[in-house]
BAKOL-693381 format. One record per residue (C-alpha): x, y, z; residue in three letters. Coordinates in nm, 4 decimals. Layout:
<pts>
- X_Y_Z_ALA;
...
</pts>
This chain:
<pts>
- -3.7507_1.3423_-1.5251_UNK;
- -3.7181_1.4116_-1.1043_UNK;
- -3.3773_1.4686_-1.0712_UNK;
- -3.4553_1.3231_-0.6595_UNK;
- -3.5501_1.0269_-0.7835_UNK;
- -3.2663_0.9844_-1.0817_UNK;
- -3.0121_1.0561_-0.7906_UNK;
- -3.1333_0.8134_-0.5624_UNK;
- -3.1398_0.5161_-0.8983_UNK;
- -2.7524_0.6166_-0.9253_UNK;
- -2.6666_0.6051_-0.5688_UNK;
- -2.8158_0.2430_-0.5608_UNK;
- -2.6627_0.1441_-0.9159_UNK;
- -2.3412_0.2382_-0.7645_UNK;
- -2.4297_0.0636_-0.4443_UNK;
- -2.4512_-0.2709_-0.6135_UNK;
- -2.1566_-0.2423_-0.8577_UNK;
- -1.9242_-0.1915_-0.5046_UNK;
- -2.1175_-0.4751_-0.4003_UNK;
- -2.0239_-0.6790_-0.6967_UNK;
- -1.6343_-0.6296_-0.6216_UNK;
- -1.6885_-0.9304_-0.3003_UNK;
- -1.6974_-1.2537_-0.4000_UNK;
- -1.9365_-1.4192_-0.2388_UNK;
- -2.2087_-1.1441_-0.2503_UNK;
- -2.1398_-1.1451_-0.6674_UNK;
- -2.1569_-1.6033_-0.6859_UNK;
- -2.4376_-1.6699_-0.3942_UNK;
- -2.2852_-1.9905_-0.2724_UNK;
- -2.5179_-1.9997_0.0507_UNK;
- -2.7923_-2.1475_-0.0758_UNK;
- -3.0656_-1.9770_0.1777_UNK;
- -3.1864_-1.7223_0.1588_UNK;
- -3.1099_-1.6156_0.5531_UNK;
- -2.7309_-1.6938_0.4910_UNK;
- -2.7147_-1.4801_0.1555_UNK;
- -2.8486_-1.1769_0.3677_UNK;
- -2.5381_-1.1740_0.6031_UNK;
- -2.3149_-1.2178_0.3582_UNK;
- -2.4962_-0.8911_0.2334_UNK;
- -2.4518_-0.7541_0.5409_UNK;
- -2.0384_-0.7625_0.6080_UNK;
- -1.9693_-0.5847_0.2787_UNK;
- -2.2618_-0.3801_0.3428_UNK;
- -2.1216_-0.2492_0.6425_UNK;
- -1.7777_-0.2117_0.4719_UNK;
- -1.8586_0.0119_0.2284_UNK;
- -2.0764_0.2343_0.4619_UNK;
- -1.7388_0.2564_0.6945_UNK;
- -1.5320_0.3645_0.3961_UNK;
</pts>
């Protein structure tokens, strides 16, 4: 086990569950695929600011 590489899994695992907590990242209703990436993007930036 690389404990690097196990730290780096949970960082992203945790990533994604904050993620979750927006709406509209969690449902995709923008149905491309352009759209879906800046909805990424605002909570993205959200939780980096926090």
């Amino acid at each position: 086990m690389d404990r690097t590489l196990y730290r780096l899994h949970y960082q992203v695992e945790c990533f994604c569950h904050d993620l979750r907590r927006f709406r509209a990242a969690a449902t995709r209703y923008d149905k491309t695929a352009t759209c879906y990436l800046a909805v990424l993007h605002v909570p993205s930036m959200l939780l980096w600011l926090h």
